[in-house]
N, C-alpha and C positions, 0 to 999 in steps of 0.2 A: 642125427645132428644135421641141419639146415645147411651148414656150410663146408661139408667133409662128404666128398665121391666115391667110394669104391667101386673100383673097375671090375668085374668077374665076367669077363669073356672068356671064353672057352680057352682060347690062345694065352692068355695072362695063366690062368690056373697053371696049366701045362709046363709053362715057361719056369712059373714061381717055382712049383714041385722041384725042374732041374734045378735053381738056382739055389734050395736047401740043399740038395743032396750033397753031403761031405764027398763023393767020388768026382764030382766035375771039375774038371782041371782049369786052369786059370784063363786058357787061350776061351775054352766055349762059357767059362764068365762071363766075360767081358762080350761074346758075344750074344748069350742070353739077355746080359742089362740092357744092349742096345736094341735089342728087339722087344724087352720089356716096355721099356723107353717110347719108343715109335706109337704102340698103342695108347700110350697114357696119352703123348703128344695131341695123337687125335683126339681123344677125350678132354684134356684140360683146355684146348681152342674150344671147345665147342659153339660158346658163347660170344665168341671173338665177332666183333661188329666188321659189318661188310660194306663197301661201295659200291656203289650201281654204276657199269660202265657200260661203251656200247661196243661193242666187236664184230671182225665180217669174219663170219667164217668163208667157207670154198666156194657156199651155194647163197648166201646173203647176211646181211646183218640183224645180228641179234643183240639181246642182254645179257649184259656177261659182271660178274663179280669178281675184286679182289679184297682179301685181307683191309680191313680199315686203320687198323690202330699200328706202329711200331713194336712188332716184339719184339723185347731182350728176355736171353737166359741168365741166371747168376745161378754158376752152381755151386756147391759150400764144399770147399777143398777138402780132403786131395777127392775122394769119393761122388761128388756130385759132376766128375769129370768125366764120368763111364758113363755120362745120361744126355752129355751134350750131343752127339753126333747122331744118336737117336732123332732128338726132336729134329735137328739141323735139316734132315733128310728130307725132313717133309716143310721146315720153314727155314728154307736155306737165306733168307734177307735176314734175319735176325740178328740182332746186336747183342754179345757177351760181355757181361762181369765176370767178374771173378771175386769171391771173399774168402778168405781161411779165419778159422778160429777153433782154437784149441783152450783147455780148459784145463786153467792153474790149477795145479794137483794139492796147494798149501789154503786155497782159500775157496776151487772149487768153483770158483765163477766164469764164463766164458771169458777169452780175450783174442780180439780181431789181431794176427800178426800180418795180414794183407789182405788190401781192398782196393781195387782198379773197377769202377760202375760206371758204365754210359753216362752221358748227361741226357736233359729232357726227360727224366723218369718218371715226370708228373703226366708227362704224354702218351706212357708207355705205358703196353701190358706186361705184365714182368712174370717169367716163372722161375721160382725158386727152387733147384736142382739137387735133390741130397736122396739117396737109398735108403738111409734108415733113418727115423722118426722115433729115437729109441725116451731118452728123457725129455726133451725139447728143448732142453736150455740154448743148444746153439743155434737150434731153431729160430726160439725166441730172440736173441741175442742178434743176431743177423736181418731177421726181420724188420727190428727197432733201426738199424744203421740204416738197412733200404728206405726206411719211413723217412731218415732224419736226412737224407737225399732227397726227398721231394716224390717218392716210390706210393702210389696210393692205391694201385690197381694190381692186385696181389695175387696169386696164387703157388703154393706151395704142393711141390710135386715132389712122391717118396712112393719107394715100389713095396718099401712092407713096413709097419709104422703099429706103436707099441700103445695102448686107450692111455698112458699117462704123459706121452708125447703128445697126443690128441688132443687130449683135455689142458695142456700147458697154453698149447698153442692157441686155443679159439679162449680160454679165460683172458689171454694176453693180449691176443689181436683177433676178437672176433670179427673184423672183418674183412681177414685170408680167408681166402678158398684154398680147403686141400683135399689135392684127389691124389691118392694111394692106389693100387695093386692088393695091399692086404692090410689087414685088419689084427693083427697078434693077438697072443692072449697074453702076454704080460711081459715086466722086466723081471727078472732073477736078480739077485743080490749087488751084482756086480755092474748092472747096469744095461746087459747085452736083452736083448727082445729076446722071446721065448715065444713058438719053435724058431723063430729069425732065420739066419742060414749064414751066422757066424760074422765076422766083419767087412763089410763090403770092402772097403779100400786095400786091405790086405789082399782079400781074393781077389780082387782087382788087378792089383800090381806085384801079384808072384810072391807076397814076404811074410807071408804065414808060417 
């Protein structure tokens, strides 16, 4: 698929493996995601357009580049909170949203209960912050608000992500980029990715 990255560096495999394992306690969670995190960072910039400046180093002047565009992260509450400090590290100017949306249990549809988004989003390159990529409804759902903000430069960042997440997303908004960590082999009944490694935000935050 044209518009979906999978990351398989040696470092990501490694990381992911601890991040399934039911024995990993919550503290080296959190700090797994974030070093998951950091690599994807470097991967989902890759394309990020650059400015030509001029700089003196010690011994003379040369060309030197920085970052062109505005990045902001919006990560999709509470879960896409363990992925900010990652990218931060390495694009520490970045500007933060934040969106939560949770999903009516009577009708099944997403619904946004907070959204705080940058302005200037049409200027911005924006990544979209969530662990798991399991149905894509809130996926989709969140993506559609960033658009209806003025958001047109998209990329949707998830460390392990389910083909019917995949496929929601690019029929909905074929023109996100998403680069993932992994690739699953499916959702199980209930909705959870399969092998997954259980629910990010729980393991996250200690309430499993």
């Amino acid at each position: 698929m044209e518009n979906v990255r999978v990351v398989e560096h040696p470092l990501i495999r490694d990381k992911i493996s601890r991040l399934r394992d039911k024995q990993t306690d919550t503290q080296q969670f959190r700090q797994l995601i974030q070093e998951v995190s950091i690599i994807l960072a470097v991967n989902a910039t890759i394309h990020s357009p650059l400015n030509e400046i001029t700089i003196e180093t010690p011994l003379e002047t040369t060309t030197g580049f920085r970052i062109g565009s505005d990045i902001v992260l919006i990560p999709i509450l509470r879960a896409g909170l363990g992925m900010v400090q990652g990218f931060l590290s390495i694009v520490p100017e970045a500007k933060i949203g934040y969106l939560g949306v949770y999903r009516n249990e009577s009708t099944l549809e997403p619904v946004a209960y907070y959204k705080n988004l940058p302005s200037n989003l049409d200027h911005s390159e924006i990544f979209v912050l969530d662990p798991m990529l399991a149905t894509g409804g809130s996926a989709v759902y969140g993506l559609s608000l960033i658009k209806q903000h003025g958001g047109n430069n998209i990329t949707l960042v998830t460390i392990v992500s389910a083909p019917e997440g995949v496929k929601r997303v690019i029929t909905k908004h074929p023109d996100v980029k998403i680069v993932t960590a992994s690739c699953d082999r499916e959702l199980n009944g209930h909705g959870y990715i399969l092998p997954g490694l259980g629910d990010a935000g729980d393991r996250l935050n200690g309430t499993f």
